[in-house]
TIPA-441674 format. One line per 5 residues: number of its first residue (from 1); their letters; for each residue x, y, z of C-alpha. Coordinates in steps of 0.5 Angstrom, whole numbers. Layout:
BEGIN
NUM	a	X:Y:Z; ...
END
This chain:
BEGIN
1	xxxxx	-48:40:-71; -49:47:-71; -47:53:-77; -46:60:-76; -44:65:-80
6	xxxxx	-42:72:-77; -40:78:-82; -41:85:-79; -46:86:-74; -49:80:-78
11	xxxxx	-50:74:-74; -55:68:-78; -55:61:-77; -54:56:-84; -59:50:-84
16	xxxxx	-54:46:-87; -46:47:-90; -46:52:-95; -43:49:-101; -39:55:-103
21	xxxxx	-35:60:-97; -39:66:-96; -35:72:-99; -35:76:-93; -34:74:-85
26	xxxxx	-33:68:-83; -36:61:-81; -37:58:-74; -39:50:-75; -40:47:-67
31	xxxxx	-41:40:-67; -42:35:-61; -36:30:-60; -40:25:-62; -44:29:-68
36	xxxxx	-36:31:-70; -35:24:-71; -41:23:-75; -41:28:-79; -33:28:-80
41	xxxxx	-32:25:-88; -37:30:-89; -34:35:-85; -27:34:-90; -30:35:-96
46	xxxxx	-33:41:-95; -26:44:-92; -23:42:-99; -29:44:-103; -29:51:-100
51	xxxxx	-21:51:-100; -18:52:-93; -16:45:-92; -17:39:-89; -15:37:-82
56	xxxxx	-9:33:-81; -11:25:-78; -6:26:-72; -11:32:-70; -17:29:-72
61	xxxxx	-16:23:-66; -13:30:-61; -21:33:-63; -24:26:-61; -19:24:-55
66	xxxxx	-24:26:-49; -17:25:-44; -13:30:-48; -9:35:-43; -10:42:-46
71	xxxxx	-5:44:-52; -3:48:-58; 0:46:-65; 0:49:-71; 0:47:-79
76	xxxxx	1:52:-84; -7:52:-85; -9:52:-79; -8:52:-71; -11:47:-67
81	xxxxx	-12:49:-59; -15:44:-54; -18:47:-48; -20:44:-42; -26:47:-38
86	xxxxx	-27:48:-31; -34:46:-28; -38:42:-23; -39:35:-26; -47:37:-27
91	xxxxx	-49:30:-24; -45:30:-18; -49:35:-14; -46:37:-7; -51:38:-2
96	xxxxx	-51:46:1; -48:47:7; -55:47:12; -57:41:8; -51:37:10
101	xxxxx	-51:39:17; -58:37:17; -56:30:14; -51:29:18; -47:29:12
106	xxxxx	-39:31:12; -38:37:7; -34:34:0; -31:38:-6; -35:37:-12
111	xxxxx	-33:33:-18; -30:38:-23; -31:37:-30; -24:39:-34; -27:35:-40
116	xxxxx	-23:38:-47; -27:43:-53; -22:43:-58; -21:50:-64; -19:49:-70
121	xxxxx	-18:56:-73; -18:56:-79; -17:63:-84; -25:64:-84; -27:59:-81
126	xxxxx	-28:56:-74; -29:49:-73; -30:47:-65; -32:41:-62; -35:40:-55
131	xxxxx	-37:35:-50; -44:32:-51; -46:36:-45; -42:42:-46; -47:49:-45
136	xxxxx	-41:54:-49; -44:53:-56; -51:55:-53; -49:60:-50; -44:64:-55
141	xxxxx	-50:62:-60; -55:65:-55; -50:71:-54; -48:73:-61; -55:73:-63
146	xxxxx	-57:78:-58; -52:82:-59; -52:82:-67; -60:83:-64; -58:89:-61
151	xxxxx	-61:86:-55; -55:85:-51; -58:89:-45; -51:91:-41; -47:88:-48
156	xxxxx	-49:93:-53; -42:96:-52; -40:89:-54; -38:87:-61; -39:81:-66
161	xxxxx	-33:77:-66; -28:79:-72; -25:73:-74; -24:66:-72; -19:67:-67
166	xxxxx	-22:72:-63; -28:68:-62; -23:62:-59; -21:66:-55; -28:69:-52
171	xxxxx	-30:62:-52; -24:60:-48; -24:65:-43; -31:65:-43; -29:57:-40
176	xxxxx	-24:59:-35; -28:65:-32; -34:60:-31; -29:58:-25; -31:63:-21
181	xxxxx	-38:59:-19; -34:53:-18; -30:57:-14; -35:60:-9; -37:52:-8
186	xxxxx	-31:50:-7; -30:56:-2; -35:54:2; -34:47:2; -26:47:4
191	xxxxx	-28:52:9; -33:47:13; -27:42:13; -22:46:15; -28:48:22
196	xxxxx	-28:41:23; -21:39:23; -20:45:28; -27:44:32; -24:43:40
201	xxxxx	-30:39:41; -31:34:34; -27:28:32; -24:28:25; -25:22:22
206	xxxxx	-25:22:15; -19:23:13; -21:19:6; -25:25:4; -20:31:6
211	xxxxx	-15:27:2; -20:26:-4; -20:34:-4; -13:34:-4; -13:31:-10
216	xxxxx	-18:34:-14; -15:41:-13; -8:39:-15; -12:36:-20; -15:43:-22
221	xxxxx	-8:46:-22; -4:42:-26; -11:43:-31; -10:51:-30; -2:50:-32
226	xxxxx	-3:46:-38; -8:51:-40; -3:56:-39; 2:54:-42; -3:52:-49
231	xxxxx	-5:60:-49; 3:62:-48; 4:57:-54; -2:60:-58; 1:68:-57
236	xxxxx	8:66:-58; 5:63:-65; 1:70:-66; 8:74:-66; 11:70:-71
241	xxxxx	5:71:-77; 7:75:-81; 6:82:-82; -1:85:-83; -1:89:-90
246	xxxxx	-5:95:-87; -7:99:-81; -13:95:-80; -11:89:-80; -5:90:-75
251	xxxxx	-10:93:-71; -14:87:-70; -8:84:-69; -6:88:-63; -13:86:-60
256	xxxxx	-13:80:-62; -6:80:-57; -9:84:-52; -15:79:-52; -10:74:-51
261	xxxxx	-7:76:-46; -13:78:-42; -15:70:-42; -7:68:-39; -9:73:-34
266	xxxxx	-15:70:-32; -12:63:-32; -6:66:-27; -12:68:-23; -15:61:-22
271	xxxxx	-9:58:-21; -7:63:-15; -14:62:-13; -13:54:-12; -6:55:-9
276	xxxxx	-8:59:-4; -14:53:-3; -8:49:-3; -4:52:2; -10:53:6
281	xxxxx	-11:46:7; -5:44:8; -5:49:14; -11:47:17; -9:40:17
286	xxxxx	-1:42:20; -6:47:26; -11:40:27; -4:37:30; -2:43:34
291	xxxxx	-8:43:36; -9:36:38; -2:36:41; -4:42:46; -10:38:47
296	xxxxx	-6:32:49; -1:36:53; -7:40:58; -9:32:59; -2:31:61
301	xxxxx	-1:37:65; -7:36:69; -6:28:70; 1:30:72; -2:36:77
306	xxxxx	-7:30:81; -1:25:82; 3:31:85; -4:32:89; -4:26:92
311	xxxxx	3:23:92; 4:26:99; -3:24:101; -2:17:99; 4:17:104
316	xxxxx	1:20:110; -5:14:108; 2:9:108; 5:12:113; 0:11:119
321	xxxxx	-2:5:115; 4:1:118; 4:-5:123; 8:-2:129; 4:0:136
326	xxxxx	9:6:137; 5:11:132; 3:17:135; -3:19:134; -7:12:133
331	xxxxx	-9:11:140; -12:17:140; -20:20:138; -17:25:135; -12:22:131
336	xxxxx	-16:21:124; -19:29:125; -12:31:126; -10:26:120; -15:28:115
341	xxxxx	-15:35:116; -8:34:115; -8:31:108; -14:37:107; -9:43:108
346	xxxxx	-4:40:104; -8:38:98; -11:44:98; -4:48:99; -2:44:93
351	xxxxx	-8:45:88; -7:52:90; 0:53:89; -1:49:82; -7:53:80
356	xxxxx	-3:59:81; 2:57:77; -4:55:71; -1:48:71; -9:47:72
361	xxxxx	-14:50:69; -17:50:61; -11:56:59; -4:53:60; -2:60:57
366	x	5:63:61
END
């Protein structure tokens, strides 16, 4: 567990839980899940002792539930969001394109981690509980450190965060921007598939590892809808706070909406993105079956051609191949010379004709 307080440019790790609240800014306490489950009667005592309330039991099983889809609820003390993130399960590594074409390997999508962090936004006091493994903690307490440093590098016009929320909501859209590497990888991956479901001179056979894919971008869309629609729930609660007393207060309302919006809009653009990889894997598997149908019909075409080719040459062999003496041709030198040659003449007049009318050929356009 780890505490933060933020007050103005200020930002200062507490080695402990203060025993009262600070008077000014606000508290940032990050825990792992297993260290929130740990520390949680301690955690209880300390938001009655500063005031704020404690969090309600119901919300207490939403925080440790590692299954739970992302949502939205609210009490008249706080507000509890749960937000799944978007990553590359970090211990299931897929190999890079070279490497897997080296191997032998057929390209999978990566596992995706969608395990839930949860906020509970208090008025001075934000409580976050993160996968074991989760880097968002380390990374905003990195973050926030620099700029309140003034070594933020391309950050300095970037400010500390205000309240609670807005640092829920930074984190937030902080989750689903780091989609962006997920995507390249998963990008790359789709498109390596889809080369060798079009690919005239391979053969597909593993449709177990196209399904799976399938399955893991519907997953990643159902994600992104449940996210999207605890965002909206958490804007259509912000509308019904009430009014701010001064002008500041409704100013940082408004950014605190802006904000909002702008992690909704990031949202969109995930899952406009997985469906797009959705549709074309559905398209690349509908052009596979063409292509293997038009494959099947030049077969079919050329073994239709040499039949026809050889349908008159097989009556000619028959022909002269009856048991009859009267036949012209079979008493003379000559017979199997004129014979021959007419079979060559007609089998070459049919090839010709059938190769002008492209019924032979790699191309069947007309």
């Amino acid at each position: 567990m780890r505490i933060f307080h933020i007050h103005g440019e200020q930002f200062t790790e507490l080695d402990a839980l203060p025993g009262q609240l600070p008077a000014e800014g606000f508290v940032w306490i990050g825990c792992a899940r297993p260290g929130f489950e740990a520390a949680l009667p301690l955690l209880q005592q300390t938001l009655q002792r500063w005031g704020v309330g404690t969090l309600v039991g119901l919300h207490v099983s939403d925080l440790l539930n590692q299954q739970l889809p992302s949502q939205f609820d609210y009490t008249s003390w706080y507000d509890l969001l749960v937000f799944r993130r978007l990553a590359a399960a970090p211990d299931e590594g897929t190999p890079d394109a070279e490497v897997a074409a080296a191997n032998g390997q057929r390209p999978v999508l990566p596992a995706i981690d969608t395990s839930p962090v949860g906020f509970a936004v208090f008025d001075r006091v934000l409580l976050t509980v993160h996968p074991a493994d989760c880097a968002v903690r380390e990374h905003f307490a990195q973050r926030l450190a620099a700029l309140a440093a003034g070594h933020g590098g391309d950050m300095r016009s970037a400010r500390l965060p205000t309240s609670p929320a807005d640092l829920m909501l930074r984190m937030a859209n902080h989750m689903v921007d780091s989609y962006l590497d997920l995507r390249r990888l998963l990008t790359r991956q789709l498109g390596q598939l889809q080369q060798l479901l079009l690919d005239a001179h391979s053969q597909f056979h593993d449709w177990q590892v196209l399904l799976d894919s399938r399955n893991r971008l519907h997953l990643l869309e159902d994600t992104c809808e449940d996210q999207r629609s605890a965002v909206q729930e958490w804007i259509d609660a912000l509308d019904d706070w009430p009014d701010a007393d001064d002008a500041a207060a409704r100013r940082e309302r408004e950014l605190l909406r802006v904000r909002a919006r702008d992690v909704l809009e990031h949202i969109e653009r995930v899952l406009t993105h997985v469906r797009r990889l959705e549709q074309s894997a559905e398209t690349a598997v509908q052009l596979h079956f063409s292509a293997l149908g038009h494959r099947t019909n030049d077969i079919m075409r050329t073994l239709t051609v040499l039949t026809a080719v050889f349908l008159p040459l097989n009556l000619i062999t028959g022909f002269f191949g009856m048991n009859f003496d009267g036949l012209p041709l079979i008493h003379t030198g000559t017979g199997v010379w004129i014979a021959g040659g007419m079979m060559v003449v007609i089998a070459v007049a049919l090839g010709g004709f059938f190769w002008r009318r492209r019924y032979l050929g790699t191309s069947s356009r007309r």
